[in-house]
N, C-alpha and C positions, 0 to 999 in steps of 0.2 A: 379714216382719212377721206379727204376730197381731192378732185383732181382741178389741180392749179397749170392752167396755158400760158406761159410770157411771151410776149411781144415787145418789140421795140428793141433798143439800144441800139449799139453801133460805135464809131468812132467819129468825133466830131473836135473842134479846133478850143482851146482853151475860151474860156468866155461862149460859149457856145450851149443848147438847151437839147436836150432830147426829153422824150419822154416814154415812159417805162410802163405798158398794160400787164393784166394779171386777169385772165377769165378764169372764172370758177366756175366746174360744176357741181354746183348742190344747189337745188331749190331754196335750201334753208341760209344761203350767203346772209340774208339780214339776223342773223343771230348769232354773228359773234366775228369776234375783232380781227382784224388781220394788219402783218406789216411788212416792212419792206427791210433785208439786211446785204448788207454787202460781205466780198470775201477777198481781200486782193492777193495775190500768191506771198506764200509762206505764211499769212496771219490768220487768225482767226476770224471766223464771220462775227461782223458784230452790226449794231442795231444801226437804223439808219431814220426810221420813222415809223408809227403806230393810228390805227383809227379806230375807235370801239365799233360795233354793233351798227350803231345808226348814224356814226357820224359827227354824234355830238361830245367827243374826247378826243385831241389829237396831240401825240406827242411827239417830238424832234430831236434825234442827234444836235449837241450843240456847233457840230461843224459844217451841219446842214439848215440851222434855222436861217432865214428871209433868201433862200436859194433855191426850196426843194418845196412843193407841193405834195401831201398824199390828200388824194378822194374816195371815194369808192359812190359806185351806181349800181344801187340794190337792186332797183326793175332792170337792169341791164347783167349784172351778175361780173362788173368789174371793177376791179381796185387799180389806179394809177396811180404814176408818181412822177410828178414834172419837175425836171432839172434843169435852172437856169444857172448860168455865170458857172460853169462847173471848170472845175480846178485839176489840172494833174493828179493831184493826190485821191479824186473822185475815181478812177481810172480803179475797176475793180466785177467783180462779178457781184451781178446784185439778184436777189430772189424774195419774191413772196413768201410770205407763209400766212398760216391759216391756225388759227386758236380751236381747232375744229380736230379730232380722232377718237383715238382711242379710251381717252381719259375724259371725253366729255365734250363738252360744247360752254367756249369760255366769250363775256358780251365783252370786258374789259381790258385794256391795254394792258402790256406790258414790253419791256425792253429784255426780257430774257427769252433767247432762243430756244433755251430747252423746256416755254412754256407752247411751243407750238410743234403741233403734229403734223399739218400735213406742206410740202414746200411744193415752189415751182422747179420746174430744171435751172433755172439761173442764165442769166443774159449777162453778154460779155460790154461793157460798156469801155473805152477806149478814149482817153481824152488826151491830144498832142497837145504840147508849147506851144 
C-alpha cells in the first residue's frame, strides 16, 4: 500500500465548485492509475472518476461527466479532482484510491473499487439548496 493525504472539501452552496487534492507518498505515483469514489450515508462507495498511469485514459461517472475534472501531477505526486456546478445529490464522502498494494502495481483504469489497494481517509463534501 501507499499513503494517500486528502485535502480540500467542505461545504459550499449548490452551483458552487470545490476542489478535492490527493498527495501520495511513493516515488513510483507515475506508474499506475488512481481514482476518485464517493460514499454517501447508507450506500455504497461507488465510482466517481479514473486516470491511468500518465494521464493519457480518463474515465467519468456519467453523473459527473462536463462537471467534474480528475488530473494528476506526477512531478508533484498529486491527483485532483475539480467540481463544478455540484448538486445536492454530490453531497457525499469522496476518497482516493490508488491501483497500487499488495497485488501489484496496475497503469490502467478501472471503475471497480475492489480493483484498488491502497485509499485516502475520505473527505466530507457538503453541498446545501
Amino acid at each position: 500500500q501507499v499513503r494517500l493525504v486528502q485535502s480540500g472539501g467542505g461545504v459550499v452552496q449548490a452551483g458552487g465548485s470545490l476542489t478535492l487534492s490527493c498527495e501520495v507518498g511513493a516515488r513510483a505515483f507515475g506508474e499506475f492509475a488512481m481514482g476518485w469514489f464517493r460514499q454517501a450515508p447508507m450506500k455504497e462507495r461507488e465510482f466517481v472518476a479514473v486516470i491511468n498511469w500518465d494521464g493519457s485514459s480518463i474515465d467519468y461517472a456519467d453523473f459527473v461527466k462536463g462537471r467534474f475534472t480528475i488530473s494528476r501531477d506526477n512531478a508533484k505526486y498529486i491527483l485532483s479532482l475539480q467540481m463544478r456546478s455540484l448538486k445536492p445529490e454530490d453531497s457525499a464522502v469522496y476518497y482516493c484510491g490508488a491501483r497500487v498494494g499488495h497485488r501489484g502495481v496496475y497503469r490502467e483504469t478501472s471503475r471497480d473499487k475492489g480493483d484498488y489497494d491502497s485509499w485516502g481517509h475520505g473527505q466530507q463534501v457538503i453541498v446545501s439548496a
